[in-house]
N, C-alpha and C positions, 0 to 999 in steps of 0.2 A: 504494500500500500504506500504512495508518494502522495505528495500533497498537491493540489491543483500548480503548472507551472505559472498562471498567474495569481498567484493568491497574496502577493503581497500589491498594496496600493501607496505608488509614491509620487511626487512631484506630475498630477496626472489629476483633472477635471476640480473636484472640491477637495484634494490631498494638496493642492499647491502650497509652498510653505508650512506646510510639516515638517519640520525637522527628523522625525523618526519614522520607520519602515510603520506600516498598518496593516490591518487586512484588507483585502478589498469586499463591502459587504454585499458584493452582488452576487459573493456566495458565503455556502459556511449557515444558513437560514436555516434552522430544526425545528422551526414551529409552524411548516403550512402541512400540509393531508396529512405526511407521514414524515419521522427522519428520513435525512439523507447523510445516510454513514460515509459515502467515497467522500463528502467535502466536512469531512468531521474538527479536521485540522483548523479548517478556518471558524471553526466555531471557539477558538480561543477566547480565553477570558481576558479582559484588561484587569489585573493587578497591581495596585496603587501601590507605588516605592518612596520610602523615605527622601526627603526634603535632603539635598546636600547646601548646605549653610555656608557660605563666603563671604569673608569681611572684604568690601573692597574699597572701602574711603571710610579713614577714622575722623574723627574731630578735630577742628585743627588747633582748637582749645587746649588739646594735651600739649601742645610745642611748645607750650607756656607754661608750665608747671614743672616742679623737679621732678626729673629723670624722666621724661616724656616716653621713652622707650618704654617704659615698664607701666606704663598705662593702655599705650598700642598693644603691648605684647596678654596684656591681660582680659583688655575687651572682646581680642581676639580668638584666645584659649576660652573666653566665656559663651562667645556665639556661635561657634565652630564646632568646641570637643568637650563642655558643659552642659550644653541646654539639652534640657530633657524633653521637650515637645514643642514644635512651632505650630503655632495655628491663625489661622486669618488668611491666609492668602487665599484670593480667589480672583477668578476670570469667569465667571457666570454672565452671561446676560440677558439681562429684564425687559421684553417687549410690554409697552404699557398699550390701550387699547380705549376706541371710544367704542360705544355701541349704538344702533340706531334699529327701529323697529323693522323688520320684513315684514308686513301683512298684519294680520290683529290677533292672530293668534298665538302672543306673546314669543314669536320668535324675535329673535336678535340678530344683526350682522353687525360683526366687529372688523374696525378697521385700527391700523395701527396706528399711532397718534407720537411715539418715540421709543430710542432705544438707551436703556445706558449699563455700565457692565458697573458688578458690586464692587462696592469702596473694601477695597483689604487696609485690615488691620492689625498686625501684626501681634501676637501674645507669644510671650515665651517663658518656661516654665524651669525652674531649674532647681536641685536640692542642695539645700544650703549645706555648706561645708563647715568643718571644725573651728572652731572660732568664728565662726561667722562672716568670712570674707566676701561673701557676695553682697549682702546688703552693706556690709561698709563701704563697699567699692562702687556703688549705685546713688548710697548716701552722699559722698565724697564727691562724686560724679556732679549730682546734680548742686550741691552747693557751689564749686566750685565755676563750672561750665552756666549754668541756667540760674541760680539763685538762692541767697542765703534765705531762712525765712525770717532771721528775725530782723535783719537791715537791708531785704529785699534789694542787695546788689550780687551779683557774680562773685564768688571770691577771686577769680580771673584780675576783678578793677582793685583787691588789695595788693598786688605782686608789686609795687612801684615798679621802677623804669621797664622791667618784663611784662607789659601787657599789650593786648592787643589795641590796634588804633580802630577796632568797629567792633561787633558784637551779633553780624548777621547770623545767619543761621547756620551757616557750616563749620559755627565754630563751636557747636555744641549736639550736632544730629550725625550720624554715619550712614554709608551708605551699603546696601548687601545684596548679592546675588542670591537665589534659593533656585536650587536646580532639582526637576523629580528627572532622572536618569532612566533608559532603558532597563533591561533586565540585564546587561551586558555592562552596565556600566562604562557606555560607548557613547550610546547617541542622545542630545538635550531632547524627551519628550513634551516637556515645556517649562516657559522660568518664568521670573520675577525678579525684574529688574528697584530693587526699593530704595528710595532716598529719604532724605528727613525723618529718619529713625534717630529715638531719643525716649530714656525712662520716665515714664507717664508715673513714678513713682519710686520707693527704694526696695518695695516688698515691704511684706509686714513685719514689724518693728516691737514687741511686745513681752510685757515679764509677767509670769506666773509662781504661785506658790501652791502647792498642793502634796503634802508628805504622803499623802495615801495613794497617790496615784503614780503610773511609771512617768519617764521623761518621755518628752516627744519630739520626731525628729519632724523637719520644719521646707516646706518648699515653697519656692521665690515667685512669684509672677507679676510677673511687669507687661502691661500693654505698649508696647514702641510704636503705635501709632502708625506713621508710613504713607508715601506716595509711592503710586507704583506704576512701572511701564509694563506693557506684558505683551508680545509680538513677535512676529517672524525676527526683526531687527537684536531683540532680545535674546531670542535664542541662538541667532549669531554668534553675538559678543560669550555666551554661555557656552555654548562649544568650543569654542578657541579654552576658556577656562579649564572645562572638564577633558579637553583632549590634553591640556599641558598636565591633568593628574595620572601621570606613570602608574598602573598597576601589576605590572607587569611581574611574574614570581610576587605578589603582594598577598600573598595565602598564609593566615594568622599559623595553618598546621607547623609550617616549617621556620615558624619565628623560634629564634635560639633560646634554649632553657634561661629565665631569668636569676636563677639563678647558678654557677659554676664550681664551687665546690660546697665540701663539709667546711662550717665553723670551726675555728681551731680550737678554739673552748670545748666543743663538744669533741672533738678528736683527743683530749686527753683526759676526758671521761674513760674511767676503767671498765665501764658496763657498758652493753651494745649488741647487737645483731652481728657486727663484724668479730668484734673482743672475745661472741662468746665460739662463734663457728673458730676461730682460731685455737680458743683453749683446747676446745675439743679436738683438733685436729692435735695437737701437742701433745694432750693428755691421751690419746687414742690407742690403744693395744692391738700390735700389730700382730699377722699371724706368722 
């Protein structure tokens, strides 16, 4: 059994500007009289793949603060290989509609009256770490880039002579890719091109006291809000991205033992799995 020789649909009638291979649905159809098993292939499911997250324009608010590096390198490692769930991205669109009577017998004919695709909104989700460094660093973020609350300036405007000479928006928003990848992790199936991302908050911030109950562990969520472009041109610029990500031998199986030997402490331990097959072998009576 082969699969139909056409059965993929690409750069071809309403496939134009797809970035990724499809089926073509003029076969692969199992719901008219009866199945049809020779075109079974094409009856593939689409399977939603995780969001690949890329930082690609930081604030440029961090070049003004000490150690600038270690703020890029942080926002980074938090958008990238911290966060535990993006959600809001969407490319939906909403035909809206007037109606007007056919005849009297309460029929309707709808005509279309506009189009517009939903507002993404960016949420991310992320479990707080020991000592608490996310919401510090979101805390710190926005005091410093966006506003103190209790003298409602930037702390940016106390740095004297290091501060910025404006205060527009890119000196406190970044900007990110979000790719959902093939199954090949090859080809952009679609992205999201987002600017003017910024913490709509620090996460929650709060002290409890309760001796009879356990401790609790605690997750961050921040709305980053977001403008977004979303298109053929999009997923352009996102392919050049995802093709410069090498995975080539990138199979976690054959990632090297993290660790390389026995502890020395434990090596002059006198008891052991090793210590004892030895005695034995020492102590052993030969024939």
């Amino acid at each position: 059994m082969s699969r139909l020789k056409d059965a993929i649909m690409q750069n071809r009638a309403w496939s134009r500007g797809a970035n990724a291979p499809m089926v073509d649905l003029k076969y692969g159809g199992q719901m008219g009289y009866a199945p049809n098993y020779a075109e079974w292939v094409s009856n593939a499911a689409y399977v939603q793949k995780n969001l690949i997250p890329l930082l690609v324009e930081y604030p440029r608010g961090f070049d003004y603060l000490p150690e600038p590096q270690e703020w890029i390198n942080t926002l980074r490692a938090l958008v990238e290989l911290h966060v535990m769930s993006i959600e809001g991205l969407t490319a939906t669109l909403d035909v809206e509609t007037a109606e007007n009577p056919a005849g009297g017998g309460g029929q309707m004919q709808e005509d279309f009256t506009n189009v517009t695709m939903a507002r993404t909104q960016v949420q991310m989700r992320w479990n707080e770490k020991y000592g608490s460094p996310i919401s510090q660093f979101y805390s710190q973020y926005i005091r410093m880039l966006m506003m103190d609350p209790d003298t409602k300036v930037a702390g940016l405007s106390t740095l004297g002579s290091n501060r910025p000479g404006d205060m527009l928006p890119d000196m406190y928003t970044f900007t990110m890719a979000f790719i959902e990848p093939d199954p090949h992790h090859n080809r952009v199936l679609r992205s999201w091109l987002v600017t003017n991302l910024f913490p709509h908050g620090s996460g929650e911030i709060t002290g409890r006291r309760d001796i009879t109950a356990p401790g609790e562990t605690r997750s961050i969520d921040i709305n980053m809000g977001g403008l977004a472009q979303y298109g053929f041109g999009v997923d352009v610029f996102c392919q050049e991205l995802l093709s410069g990500i090498d995975i080539t031998n990138a199979n976690p199986l054959y990632r090297p033992s993290f660790v390389s030997q026995i502890d020395a402490s434990i090596l002059k331990s006198p008891r052991g799995y090793e210590a004892g097959a030895e005695q034995l072998g020492r102590e052993a009576v030969t024939p």
